[in-house]
Every structure is written in structure tokens, then in C-alpha cells.
PDB file of N, CA, C and O in Angstrom, chain B, residues numbered from 101:
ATOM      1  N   UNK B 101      -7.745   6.507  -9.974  1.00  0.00           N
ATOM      2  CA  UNK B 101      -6.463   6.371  -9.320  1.00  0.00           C
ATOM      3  C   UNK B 101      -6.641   6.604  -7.820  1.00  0.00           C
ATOM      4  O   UNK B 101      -7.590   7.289  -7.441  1.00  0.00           O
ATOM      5  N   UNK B 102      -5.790   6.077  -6.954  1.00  0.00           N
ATOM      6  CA  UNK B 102      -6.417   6.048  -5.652  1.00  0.00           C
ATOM      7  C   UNK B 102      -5.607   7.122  -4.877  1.00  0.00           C
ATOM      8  O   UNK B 102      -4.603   7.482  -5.492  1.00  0.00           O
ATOM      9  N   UNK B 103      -5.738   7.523  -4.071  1.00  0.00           N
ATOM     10  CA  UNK B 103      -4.866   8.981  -3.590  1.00  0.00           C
ATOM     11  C   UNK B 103      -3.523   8.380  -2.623  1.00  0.00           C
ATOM     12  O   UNK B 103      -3.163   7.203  -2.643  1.00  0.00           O
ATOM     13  N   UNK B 104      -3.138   9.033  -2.119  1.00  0.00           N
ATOM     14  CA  UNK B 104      -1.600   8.910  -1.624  1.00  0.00           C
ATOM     15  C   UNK B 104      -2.107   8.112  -0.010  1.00  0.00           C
ATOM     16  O   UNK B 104      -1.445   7.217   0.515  1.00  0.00           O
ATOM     17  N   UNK B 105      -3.300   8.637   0.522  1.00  0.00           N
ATOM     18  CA  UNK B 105      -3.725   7.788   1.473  1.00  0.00           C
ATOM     19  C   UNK B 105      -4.324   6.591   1.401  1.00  0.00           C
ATOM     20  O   UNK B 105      -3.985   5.586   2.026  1.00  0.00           O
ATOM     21  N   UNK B 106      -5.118   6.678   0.723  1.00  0.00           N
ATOM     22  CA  UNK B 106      -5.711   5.217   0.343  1.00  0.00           C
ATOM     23  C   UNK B 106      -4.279   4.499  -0.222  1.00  0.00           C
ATOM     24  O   UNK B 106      -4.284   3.411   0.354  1.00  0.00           O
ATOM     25  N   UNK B 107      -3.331   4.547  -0.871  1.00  0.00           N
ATOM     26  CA  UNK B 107      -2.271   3.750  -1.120  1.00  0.00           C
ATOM     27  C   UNK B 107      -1.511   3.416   0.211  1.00  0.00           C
ATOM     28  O   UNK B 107      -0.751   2.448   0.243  1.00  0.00           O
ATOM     29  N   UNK B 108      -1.720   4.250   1.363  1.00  0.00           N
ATOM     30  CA  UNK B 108      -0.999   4.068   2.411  1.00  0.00           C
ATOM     31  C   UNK B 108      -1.499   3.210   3.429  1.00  0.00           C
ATOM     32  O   UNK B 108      -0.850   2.754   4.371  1.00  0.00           O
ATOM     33  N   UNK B 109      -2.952   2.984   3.119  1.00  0.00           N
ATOM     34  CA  UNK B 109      -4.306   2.425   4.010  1.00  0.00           C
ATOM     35  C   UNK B 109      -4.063   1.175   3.401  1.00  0.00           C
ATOM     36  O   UNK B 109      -4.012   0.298   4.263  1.00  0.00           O
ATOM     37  N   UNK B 110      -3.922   0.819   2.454  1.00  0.00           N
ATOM     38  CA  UNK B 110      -4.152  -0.544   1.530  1.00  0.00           C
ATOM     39  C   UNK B 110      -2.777  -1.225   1.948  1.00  0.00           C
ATOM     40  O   UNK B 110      -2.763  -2.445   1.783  1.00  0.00           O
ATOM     41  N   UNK B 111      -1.953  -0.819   2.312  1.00  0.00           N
ATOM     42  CA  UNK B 111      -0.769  -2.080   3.066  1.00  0.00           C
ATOM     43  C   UNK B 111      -1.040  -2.738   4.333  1.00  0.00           C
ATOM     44  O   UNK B 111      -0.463  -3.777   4.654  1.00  0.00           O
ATOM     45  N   UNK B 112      -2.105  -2.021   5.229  1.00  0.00           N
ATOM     46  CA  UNK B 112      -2.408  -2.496   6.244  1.00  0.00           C
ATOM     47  C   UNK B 112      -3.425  -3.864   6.293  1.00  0.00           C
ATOM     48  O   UNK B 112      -3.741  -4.609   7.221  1.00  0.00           O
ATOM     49  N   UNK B 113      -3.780  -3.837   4.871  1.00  0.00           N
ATOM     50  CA  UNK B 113      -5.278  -5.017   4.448  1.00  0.00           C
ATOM     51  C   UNK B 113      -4.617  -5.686   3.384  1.00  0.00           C
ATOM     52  O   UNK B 113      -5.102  -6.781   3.099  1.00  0.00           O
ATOM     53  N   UNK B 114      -3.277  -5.177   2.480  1.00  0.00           N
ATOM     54  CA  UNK B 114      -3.191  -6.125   1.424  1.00  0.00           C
ATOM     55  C   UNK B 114      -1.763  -7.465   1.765  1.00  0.00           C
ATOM     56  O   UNK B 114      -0.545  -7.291   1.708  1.00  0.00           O
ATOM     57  N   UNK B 115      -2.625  -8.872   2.143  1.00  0.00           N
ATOM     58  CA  UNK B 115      -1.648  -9.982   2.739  1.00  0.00           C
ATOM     59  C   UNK B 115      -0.621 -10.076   1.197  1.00  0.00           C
ATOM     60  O   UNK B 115      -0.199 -11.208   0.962  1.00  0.00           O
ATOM     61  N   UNK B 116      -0.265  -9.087   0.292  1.00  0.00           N
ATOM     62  CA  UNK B 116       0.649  -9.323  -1.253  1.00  0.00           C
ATOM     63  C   UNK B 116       1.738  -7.851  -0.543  1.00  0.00           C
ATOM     64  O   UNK B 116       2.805  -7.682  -1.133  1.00  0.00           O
ATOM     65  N   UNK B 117       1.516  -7.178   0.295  1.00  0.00           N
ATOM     66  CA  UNK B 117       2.347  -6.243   0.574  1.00  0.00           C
ATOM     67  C   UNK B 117       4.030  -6.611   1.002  1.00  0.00           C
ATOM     68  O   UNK B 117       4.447  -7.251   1.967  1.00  0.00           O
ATOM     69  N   UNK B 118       4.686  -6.028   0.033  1.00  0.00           N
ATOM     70  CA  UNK B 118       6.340  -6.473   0.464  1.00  0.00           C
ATOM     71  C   UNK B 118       6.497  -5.268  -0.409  1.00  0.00           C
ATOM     72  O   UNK B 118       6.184  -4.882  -1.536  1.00  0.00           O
ATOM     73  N   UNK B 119       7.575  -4.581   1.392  1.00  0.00           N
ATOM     74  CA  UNK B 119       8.334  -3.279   0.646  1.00  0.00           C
ATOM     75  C   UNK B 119       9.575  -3.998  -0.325  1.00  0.00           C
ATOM     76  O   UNK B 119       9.999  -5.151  -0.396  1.00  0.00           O
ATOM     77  N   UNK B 120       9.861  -2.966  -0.893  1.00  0.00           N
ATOM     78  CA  UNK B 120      11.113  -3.276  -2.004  1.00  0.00           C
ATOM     79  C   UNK B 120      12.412  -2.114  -0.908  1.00  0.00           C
ATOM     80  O   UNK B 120      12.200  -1.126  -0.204  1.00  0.00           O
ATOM     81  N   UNK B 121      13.426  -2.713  -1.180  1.00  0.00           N
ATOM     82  CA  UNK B 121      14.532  -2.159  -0.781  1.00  0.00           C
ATOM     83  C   UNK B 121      14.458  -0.450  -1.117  1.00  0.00           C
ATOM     84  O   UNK B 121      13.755  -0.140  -2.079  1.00  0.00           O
ATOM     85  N   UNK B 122      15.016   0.438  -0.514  1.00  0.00           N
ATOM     86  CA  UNK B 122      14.833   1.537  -1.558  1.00  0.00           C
ATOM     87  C   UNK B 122      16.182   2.537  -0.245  1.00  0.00           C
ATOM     88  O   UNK B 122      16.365   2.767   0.950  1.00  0.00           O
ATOM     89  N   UNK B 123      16.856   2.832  -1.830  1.00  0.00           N
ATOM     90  CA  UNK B 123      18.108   3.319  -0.611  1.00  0.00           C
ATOM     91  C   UNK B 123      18.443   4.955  -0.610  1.00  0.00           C
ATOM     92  O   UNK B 123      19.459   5.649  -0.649  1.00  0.00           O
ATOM     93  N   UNK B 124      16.641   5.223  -0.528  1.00  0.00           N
ATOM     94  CA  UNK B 124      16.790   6.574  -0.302  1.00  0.00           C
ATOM     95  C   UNK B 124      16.256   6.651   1.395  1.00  0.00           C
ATOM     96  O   UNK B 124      16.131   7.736   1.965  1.00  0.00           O
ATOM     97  N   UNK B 125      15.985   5.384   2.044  1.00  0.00           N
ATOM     98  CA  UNK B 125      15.910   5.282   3.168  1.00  0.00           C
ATOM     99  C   UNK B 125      16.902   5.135   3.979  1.00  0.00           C
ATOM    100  O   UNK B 125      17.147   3.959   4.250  1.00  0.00           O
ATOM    101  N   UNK B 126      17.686   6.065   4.557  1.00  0.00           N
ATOM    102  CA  UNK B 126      19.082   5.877   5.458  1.00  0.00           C
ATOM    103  C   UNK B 126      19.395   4.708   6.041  1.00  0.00           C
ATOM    104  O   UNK B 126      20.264   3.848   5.897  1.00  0.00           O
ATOM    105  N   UNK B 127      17.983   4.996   7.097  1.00  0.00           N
ATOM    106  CA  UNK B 127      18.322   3.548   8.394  1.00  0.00           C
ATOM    107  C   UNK B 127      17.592   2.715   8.256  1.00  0.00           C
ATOM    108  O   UNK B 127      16.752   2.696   7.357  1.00  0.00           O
ATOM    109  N   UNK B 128      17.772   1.672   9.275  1.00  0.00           N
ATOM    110  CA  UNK B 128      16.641   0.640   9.720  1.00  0.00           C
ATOM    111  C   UNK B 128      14.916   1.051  10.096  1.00  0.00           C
ATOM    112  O   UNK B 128      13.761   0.788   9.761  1.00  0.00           O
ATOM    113  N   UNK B 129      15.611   1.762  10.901  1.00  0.00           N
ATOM    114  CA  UNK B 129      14.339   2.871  11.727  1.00  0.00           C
ATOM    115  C   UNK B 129      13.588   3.058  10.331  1.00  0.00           C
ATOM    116  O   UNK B 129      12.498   2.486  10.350  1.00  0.00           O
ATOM    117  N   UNK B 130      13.745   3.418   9.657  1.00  0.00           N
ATOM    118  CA  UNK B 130      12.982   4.297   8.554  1.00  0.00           C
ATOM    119  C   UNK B 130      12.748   3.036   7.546  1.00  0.00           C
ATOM    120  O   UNK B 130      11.712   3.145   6.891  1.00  0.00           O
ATOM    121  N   UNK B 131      13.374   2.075   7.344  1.00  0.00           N
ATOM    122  CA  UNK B 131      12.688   1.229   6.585  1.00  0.00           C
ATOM    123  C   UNK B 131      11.402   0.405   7.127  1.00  0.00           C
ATOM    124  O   UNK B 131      10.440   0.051   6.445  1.00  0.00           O
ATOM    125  N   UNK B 132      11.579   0.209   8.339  1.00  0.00           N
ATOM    126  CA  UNK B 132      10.497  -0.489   9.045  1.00  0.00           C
ATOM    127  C   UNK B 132       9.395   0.414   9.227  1.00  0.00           C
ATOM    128  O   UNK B 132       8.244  -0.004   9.106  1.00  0.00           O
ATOM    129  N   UNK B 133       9.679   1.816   9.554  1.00  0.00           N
ATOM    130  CA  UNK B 133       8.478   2.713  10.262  1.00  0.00           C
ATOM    131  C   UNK B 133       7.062   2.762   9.154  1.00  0.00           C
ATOM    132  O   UNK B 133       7.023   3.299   8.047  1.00  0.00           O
ATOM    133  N   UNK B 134       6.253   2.213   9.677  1.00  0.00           N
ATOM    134  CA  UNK B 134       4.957   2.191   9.391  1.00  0.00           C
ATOM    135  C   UNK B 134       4.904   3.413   8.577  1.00  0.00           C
ATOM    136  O   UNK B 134       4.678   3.011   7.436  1.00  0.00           O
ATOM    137  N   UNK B 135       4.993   4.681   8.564  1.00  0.00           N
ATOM    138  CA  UNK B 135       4.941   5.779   8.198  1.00  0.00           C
ATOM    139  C   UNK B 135       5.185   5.711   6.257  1.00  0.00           C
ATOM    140  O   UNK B 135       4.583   6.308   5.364  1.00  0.00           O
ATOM    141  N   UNK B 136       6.523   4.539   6.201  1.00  0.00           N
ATOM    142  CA  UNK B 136       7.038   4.405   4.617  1.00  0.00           C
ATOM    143  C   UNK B 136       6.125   3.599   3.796  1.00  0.00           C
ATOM    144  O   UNK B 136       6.266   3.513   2.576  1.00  0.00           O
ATOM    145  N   UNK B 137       4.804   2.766   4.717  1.00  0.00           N
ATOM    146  CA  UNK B 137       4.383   1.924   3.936  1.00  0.00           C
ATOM    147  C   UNK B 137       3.275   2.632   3.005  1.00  0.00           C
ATOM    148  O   UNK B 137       2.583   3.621   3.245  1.00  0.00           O
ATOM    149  N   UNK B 138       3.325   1.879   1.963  1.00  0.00           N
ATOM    150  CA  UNK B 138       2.872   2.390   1.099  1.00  0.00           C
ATOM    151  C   UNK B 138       2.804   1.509  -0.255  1.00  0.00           C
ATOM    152  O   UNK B 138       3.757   0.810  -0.600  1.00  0.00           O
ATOM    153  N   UNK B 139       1.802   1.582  -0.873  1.00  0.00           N
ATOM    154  CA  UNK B 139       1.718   0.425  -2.353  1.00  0.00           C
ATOM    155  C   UNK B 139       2.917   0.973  -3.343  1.00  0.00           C
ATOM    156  O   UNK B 139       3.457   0.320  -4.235  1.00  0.00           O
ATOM    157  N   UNK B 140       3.251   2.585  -2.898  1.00  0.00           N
ATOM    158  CA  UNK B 140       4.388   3.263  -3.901  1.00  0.00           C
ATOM    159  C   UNK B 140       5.496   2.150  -3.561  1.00  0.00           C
ATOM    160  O   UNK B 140       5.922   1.515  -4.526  1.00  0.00           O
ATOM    161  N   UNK B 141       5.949   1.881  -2.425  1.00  0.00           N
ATOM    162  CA  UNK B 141       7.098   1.019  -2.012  1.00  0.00           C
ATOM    163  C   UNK B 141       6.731  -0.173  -2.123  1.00  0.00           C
ATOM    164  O   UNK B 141       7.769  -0.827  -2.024  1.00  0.00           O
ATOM    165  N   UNK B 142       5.777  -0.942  -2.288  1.00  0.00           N
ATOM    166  CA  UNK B 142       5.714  -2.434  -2.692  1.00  0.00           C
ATOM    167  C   UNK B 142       6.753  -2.715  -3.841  1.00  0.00           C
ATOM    168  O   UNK B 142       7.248  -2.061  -4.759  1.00  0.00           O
ATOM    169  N   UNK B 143       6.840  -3.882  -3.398  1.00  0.00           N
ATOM    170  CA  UNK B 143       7.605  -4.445  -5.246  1.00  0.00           C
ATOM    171  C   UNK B 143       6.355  -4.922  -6.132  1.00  0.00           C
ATOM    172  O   UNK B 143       6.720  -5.259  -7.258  1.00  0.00           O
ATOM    173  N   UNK B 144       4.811  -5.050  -5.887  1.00  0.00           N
ATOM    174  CA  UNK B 144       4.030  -5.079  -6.882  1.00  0.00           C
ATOM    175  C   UNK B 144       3.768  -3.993  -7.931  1.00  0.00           C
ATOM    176  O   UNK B 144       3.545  -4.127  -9.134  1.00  0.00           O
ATOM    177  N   UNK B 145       3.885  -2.384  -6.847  1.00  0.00           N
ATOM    178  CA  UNK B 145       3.576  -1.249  -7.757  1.00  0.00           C
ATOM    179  C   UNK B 145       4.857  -1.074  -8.834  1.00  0.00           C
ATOM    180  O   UNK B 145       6.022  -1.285  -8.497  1.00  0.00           O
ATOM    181  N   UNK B 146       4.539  -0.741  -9.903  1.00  0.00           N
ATOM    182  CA  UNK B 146       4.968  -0.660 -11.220  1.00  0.00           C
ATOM    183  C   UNK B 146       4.920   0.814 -11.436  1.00  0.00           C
ATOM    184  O   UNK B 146       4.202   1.644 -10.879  1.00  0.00           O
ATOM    185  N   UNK B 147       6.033   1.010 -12.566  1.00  0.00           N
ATOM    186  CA  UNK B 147       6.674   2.337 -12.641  1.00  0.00           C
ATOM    187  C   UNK B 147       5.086   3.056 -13.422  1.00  0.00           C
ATOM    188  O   UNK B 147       4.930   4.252 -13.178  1.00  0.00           O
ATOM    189  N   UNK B 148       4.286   2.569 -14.057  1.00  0.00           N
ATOM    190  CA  UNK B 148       2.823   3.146 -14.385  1.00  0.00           C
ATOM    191  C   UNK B 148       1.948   3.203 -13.581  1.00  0.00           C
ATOM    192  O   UNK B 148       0.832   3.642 -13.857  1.00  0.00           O
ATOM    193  N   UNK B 149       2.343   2.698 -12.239  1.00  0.00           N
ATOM    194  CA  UNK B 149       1.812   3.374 -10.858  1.00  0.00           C
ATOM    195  C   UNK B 149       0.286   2.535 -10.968  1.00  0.00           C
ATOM    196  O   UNK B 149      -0.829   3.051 -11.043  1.00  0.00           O
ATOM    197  N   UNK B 150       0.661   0.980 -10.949  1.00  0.00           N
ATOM    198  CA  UNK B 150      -0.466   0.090 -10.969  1.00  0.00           C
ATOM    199  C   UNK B 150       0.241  -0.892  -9.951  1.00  0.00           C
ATOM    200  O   UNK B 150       1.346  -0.665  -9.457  1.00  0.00           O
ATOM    201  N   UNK B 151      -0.420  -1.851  -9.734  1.00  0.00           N
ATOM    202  CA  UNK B 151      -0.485  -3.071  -8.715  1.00  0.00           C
ATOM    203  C   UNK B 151      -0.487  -4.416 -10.004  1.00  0.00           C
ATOM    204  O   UNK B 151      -1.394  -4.931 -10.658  1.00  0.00           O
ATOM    205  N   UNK B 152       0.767  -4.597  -9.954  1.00  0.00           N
ATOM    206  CA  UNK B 152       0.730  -5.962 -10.791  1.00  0.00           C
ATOM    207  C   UNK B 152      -0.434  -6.844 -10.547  1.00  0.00           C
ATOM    208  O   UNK B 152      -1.205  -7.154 -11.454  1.00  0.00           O
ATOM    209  N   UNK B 153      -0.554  -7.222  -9.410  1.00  0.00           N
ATOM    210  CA  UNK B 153      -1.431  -7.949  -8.991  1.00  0.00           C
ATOM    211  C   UNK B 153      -2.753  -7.488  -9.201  1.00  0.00           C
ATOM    212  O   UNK B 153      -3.629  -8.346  -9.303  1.00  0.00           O
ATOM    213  N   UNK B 154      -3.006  -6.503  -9.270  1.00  0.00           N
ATOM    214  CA  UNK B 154      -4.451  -5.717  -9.796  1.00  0.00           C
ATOM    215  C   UNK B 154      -5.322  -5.734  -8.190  1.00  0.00           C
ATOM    216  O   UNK B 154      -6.542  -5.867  -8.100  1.00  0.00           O
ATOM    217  N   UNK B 155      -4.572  -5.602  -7.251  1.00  0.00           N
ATOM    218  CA  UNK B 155      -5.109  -5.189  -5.762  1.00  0.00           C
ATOM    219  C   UNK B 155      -5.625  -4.511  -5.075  1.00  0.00           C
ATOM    220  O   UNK B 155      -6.276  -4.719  -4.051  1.00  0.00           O
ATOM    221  N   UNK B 156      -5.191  -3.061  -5.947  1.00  0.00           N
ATOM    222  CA  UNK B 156      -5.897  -2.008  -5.577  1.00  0.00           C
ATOM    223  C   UNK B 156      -7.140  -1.405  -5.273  1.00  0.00           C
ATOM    224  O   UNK B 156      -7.405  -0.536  -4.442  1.00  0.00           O
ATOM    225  N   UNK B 157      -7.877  -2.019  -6.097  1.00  0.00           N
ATOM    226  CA  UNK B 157      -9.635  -1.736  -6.446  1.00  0.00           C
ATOM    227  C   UNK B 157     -10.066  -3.037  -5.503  1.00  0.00           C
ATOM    228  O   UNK B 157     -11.217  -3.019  -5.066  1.00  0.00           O
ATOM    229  N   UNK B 158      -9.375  -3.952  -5.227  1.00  0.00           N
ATOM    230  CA  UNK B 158      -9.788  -4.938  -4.549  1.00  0.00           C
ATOM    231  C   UNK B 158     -10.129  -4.696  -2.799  1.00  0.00           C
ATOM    232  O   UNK B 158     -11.053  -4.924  -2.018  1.00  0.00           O
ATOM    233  N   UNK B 159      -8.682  -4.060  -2.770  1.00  0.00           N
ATOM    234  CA  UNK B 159      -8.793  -3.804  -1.337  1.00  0.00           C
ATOM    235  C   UNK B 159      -9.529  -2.636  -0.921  1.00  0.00           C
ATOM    236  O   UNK B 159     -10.331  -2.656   0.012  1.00  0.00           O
ATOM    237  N   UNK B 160      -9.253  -1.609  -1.618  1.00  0.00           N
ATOM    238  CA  UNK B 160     -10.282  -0.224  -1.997  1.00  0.00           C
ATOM    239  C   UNK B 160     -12.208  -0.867  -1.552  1.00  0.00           C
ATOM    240  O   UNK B 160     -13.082  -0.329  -0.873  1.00  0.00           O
ATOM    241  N   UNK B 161     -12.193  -2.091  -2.261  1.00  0.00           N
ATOM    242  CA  UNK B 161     -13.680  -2.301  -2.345  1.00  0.00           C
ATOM    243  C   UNK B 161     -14.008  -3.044  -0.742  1.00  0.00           C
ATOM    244  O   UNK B 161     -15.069  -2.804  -0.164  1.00  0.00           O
ATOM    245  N   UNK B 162     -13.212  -3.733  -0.289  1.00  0.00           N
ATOM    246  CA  UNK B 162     -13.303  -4.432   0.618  1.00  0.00           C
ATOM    247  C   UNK B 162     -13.426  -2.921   1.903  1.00  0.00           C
ATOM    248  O   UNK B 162     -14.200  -2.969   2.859  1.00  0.00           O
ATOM    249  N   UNK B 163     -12.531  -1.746   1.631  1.00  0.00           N
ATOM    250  CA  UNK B 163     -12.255  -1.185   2.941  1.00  0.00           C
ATOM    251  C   UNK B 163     -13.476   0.032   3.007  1.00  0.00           C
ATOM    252  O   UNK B 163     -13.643   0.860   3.902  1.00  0.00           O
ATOM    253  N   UNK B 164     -14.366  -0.179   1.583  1.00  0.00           N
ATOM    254  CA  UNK B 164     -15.054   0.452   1.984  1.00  0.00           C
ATOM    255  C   UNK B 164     -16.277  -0.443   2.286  1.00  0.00           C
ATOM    256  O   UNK B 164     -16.689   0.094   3.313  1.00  0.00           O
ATOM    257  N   UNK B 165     -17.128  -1.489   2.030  1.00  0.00           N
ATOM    258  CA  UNK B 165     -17.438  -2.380   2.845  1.00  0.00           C
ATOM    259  C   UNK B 165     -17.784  -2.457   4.188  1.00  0.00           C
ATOM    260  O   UNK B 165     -18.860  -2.400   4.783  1.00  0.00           O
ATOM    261  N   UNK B 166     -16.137  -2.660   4.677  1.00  0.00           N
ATOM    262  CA  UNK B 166     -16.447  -2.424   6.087  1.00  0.00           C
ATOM    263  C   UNK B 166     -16.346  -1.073   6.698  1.00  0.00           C
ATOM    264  O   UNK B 166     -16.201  -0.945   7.913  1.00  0.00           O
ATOM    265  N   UNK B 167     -16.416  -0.125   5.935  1.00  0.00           N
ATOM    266  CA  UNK B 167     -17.235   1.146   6.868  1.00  0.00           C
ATOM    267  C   UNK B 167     -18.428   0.730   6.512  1.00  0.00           C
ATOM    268  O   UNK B 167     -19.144   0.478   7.481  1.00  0.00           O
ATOM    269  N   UNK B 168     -18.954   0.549   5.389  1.00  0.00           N
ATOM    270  CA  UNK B 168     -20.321   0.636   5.273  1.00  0.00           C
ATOM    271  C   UNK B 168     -21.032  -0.249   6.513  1.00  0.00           C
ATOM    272  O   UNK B 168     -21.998   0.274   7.069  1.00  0.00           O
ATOM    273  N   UNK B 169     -20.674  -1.307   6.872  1.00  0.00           N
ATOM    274  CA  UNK B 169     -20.347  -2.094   8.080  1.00  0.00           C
ATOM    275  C   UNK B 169     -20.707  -1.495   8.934  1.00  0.00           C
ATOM    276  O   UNK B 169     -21.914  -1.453   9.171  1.00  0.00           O
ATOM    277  N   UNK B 170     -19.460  -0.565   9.989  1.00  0.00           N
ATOM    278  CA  UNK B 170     -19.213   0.024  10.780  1.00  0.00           C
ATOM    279  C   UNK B 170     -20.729   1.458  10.911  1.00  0.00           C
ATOM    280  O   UNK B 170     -21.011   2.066  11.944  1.00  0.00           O
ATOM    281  N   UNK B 171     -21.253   1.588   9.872  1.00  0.00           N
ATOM    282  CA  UNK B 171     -21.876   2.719  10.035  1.00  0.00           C
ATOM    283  C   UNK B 171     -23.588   2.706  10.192  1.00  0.00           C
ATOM    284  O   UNK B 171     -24.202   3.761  10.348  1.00  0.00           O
TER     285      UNK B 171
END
């Protein structure tokens, strides 16, 4: 299972990312702020806390890659 950061890292690389409405977010401000993104708020993640799309391990594999890359 991937941790609360890596779910937060993986919206920045996954082109399937679309938040879902969620109206425990007051404002605008807070729906947009980078801060909410997250695979928890996609409309792919599923209440069993998976990626319909099965993305997770995908992008996971790709982002470590390019550290391995980087290093």
C-alpha cells in the first residue's frame, strides 16, 4: 500500500488524475490548492483504497526510475 505521500506525489505524474467534488472543502481556494491533491480525492480511488485504473504501482515504478536516474 503506498503511504499518504507517495499518494500525494502520484497526482503530479498521473495524466488519469481528476479530483472528485468533495464538500468537505469550503472554498474554491481549497479545492484547487495543490495541498488537497491526492489519489484519496481522485474519482479513480475506490472506497477499498485502490486506483480503478490500477495506476498506482505504475506511477510508483516510473517515480522511482527517475531517481534512480537522477542519482
Amino acid at each position: 500500500m503506498a503511504s499518504k505521500e507517495q499518494l500525494r506525489k502520484i497526482t503530479i505524474y498521473c495524466d488519469y488524475y481528476e479530483a472528485r467534488e468533495n464538500e468537505g472543502l469550503k472554498n474554491l481556494s481549497q479545492k484547487t490548492d495543490k495541498n488537497f491533491e491526492s489519489c484519496e480525492n481522485c474519482i479513480h480511488f475506490t472506497e477499498d483504497r485502490r486506483c480503478e485504473l490500477d495506476l498506482i504501482d505504475k506511477v510508483l515504478s516510473s517515480l522511482a526510475m527517475e531517481q534512480d536516474l537522477k542519482s
